[in-house]
N, C-alpha and C positions, 0 to 999 in steps of 0.2 A: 214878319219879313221873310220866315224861312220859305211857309207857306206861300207866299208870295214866288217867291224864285221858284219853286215848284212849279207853279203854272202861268208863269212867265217865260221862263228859259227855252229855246228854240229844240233844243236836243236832252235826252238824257247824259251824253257822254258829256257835252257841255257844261252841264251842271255840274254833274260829277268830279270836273275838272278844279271846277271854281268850288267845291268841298275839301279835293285836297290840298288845294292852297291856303283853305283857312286854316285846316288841319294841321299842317306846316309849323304857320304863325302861331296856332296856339302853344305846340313844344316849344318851338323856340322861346316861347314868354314861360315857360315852365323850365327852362336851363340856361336863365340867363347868368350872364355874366359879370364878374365886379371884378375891381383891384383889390388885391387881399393890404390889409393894413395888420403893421405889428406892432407890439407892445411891450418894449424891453423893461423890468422894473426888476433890482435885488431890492426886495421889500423886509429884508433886516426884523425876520421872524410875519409868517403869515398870519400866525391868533394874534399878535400884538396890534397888526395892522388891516386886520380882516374886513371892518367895517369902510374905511378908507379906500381898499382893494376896492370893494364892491360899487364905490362911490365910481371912480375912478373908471372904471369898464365901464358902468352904465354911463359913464359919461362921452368916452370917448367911442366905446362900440367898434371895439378890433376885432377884426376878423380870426386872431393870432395873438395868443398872450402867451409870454414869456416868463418865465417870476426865477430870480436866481433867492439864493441867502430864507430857503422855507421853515428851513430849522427844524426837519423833519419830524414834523406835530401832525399825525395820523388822524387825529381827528377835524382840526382844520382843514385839512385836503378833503375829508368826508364832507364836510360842510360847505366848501369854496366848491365840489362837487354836484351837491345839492342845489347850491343857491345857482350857478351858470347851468343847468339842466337840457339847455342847449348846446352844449360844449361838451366835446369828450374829451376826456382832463387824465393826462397822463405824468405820471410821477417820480420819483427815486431818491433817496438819500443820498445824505455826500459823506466825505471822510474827517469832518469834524463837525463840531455845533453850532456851526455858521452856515454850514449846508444846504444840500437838499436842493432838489429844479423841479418843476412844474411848467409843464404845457398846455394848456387848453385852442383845442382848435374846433372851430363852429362847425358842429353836425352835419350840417348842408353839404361842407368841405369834405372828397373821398381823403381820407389818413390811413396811414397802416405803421405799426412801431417797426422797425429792422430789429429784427429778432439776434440778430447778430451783436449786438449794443446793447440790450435793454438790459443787463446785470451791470453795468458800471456806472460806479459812483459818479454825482455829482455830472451828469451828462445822459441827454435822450436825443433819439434820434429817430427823425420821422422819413415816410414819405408819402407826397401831399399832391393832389390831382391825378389825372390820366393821361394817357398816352405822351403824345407830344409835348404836352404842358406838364408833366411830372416834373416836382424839384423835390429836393432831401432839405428839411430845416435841423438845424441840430444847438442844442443850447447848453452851455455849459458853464459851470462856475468852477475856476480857478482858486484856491486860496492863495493867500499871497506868500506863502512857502513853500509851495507846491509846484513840479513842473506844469506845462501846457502841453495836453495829451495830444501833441503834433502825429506822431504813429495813428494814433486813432481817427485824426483828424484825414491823415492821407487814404485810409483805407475807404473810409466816407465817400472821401472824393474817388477813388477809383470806382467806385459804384455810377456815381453820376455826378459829371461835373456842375451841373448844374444847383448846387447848393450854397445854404444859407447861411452863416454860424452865427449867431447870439449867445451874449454873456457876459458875466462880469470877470472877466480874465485879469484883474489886476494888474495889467500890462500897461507901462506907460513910454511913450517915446515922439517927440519933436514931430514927427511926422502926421501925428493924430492929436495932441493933447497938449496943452499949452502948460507942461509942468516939467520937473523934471525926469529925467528917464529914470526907468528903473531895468532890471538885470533881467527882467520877465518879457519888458519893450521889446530890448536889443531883439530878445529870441523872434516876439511875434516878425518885428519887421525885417531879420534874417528870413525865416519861414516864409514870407511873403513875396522876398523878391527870389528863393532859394530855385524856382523852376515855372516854365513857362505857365503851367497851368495856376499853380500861385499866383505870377504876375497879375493877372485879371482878374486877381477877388480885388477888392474894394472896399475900403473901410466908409462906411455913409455916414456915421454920423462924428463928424470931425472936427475938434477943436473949441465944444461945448463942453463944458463940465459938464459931468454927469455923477460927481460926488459933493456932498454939500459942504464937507468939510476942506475942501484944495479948490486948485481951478483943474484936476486930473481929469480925462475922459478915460475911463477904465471901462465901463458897461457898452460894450461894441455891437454893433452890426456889420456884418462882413458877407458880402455879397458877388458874384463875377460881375464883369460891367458890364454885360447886357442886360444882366437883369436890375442892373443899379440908377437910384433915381438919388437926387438929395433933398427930396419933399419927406425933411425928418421935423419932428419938435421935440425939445427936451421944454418938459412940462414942473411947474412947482411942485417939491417934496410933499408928501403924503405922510410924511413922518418921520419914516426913516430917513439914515445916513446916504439916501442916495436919489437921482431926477429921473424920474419916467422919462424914458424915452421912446415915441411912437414914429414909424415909418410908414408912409401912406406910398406901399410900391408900385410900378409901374404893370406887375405882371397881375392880368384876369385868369378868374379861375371863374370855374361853377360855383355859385356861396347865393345862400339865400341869407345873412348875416348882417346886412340893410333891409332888406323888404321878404315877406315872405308870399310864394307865387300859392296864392289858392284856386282850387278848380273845381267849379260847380257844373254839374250837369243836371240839365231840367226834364226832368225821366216824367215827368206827368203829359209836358208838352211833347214828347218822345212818342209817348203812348199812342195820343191823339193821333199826331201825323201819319204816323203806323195806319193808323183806323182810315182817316182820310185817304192816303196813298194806296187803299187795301185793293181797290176794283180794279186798278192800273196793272198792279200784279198778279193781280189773278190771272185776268186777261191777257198778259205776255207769258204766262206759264202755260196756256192754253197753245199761243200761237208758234211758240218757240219750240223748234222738231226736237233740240235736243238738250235734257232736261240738267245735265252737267253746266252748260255752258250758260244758263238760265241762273242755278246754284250759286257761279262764281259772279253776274252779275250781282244777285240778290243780295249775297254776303258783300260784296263791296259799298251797295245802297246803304247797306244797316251800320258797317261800322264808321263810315264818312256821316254819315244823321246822325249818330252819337256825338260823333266831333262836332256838327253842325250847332246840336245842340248843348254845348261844354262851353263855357267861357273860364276867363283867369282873371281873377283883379287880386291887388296885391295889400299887404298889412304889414306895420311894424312891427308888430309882434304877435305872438299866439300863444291860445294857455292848450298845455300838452291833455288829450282825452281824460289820459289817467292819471290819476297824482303819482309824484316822485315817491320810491320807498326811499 
């Protein structure tokens, strides 16, 4: 076919045109775009429930997993490490033995930790995409004796309003959760209506238990309401004392975390054409006075025929070149 257009096409510049329009399309199919999905889960010790974990994401295949209550078991996270080898999996202890958060977010996904946060307990804090589309996710588990690091939570947001919070904040109150309130409630739902930019986060997942033992919603998602959708599910217990809860959001990012874009180029049939197209070029380097201007077509020929000949087809999964240390 390509060969074809070659000696079909009325014009070089012609052709060349309809090269970089393929060229185009094939980036674009190499940065495509998805809704990021998350995966709220306090899984009430990671090694107890590791196997389950693992069931659970390959089941559900979140772009974004969350994990409060890790019990901060070093080797476990080494292992929940190994096994998502797609995910760059970032961690922290908490201030008691119920502790500890875990975030895994799919490779494909730009992350960077805020270096500003990354030493407290019980709390991480990301920031996830580029330019425009950047938002901060931040996940943190509360004990139930413990305040809610509201100070930490304002300084987040003054970096960018556009953020996420997840966690098991032990916080109950009428407005979210079909139980009674508790003293941890009042505060979140003061905090929330305490200033304009509060106003607009959004609690999404509301009025679902998300503890097995009450009808409580403690384990929260808290979003602004542009970026807020209620395409949530609170999924059966995996074990622990508490309901997965996944949010499938409204907001695309770049994530190859559904399908993975692969790009083959046929450098054999590259060769050829070269060889074929070679008398064409000679002869316009012959005719052409001046040999710069010749140069700069030459080099646009060769890297549009590369694109020419590159395609992308896509995969659920790929095993990585080299094995995991």
């Amino acid at each position: 076919m390509i060969f074809e257009e070659w000696t079909s096409t009325p014009t070089l510049d012609l052709l060349l045109d309809k090269w970089s329009i393929y060229r185009d399309k094939t980036l674009s199919m190499l940065n495509i775009k998805d809704n990021i999905s998350i995966l709220l889960l306090n899984v009430s010790s990671l090694n107890r429930h590791m196997v389950e974990i693992f069931k659970l994401i390959d089941t559900t295949s979140p772009s974004i997993i969350t994990l409060n209550g890790t019990h901060h078991d070093e080797r476990s996270t080494k292992q929940f490490t190994k096994h998502f080898f797609n995910y760059n999996v970032f961690s922290i202890n908490g201030t008691n033995a119920f502790g500890g958060v875990l975030v895994a977010i799919h490779k494909s996904i730009r992350t960077q930790r805020m270096v500003e946060f990354e030493n407290i307990p019980n709390l991480i804090a990301l920031e996830i995409g580029e330019e425009q589309n950047k938002f901060q996710l931040v996940t943190c588990y509360s004990p139930p004796h413990e305040q809610i690091p509201f100070e930490i939570f304002d300084r987040i947001l003054q970096k960018n309003e556009n953020s996420i919070f997840t966690g098991d904040l032990n916080a109950k109150h009428n407005s979210w959760s079909r139980s009674v309130e508790n003293p941890k409630g009042k505060t979140l739902f003061n905090w929330l209506s305490s200033s304009p930019t509060h106003a607009t986060m959004e609690i999404i997942n509301k009025f679902i238990p998300t503890s097995t033992r009450s009808k409580a919603t403690i384990d929260l998602i808290i979003a602004p309401s542009h970026m807020a959708s209620d395409t949530f599910s609170v999924l059966p217990s995996i074990g622990s004392d508490h309901h997965p809860v996944i949010w499938r959001s409204t907001i695309k990012i770049s994530t190859a975390h559904q399908k993975y874009p692969i790009k083959r180029t046929h450098w054999k049939l590259f060769e050829v054409f070269l060889t074929f197209t070679g008398s064409y070029w000679n002869k316009l380097a012959e005719d052409m006075a001046h040999s710069t201007t010749f140069f700069t077509l030459y080099e646009r020929f060769l890297s549009l025929s590369i694109s020419r000949f590159t395609n992308v087809t896509f995969r659920k999964s790929f095993k990585p070149t080299l094995p995991q240390s």
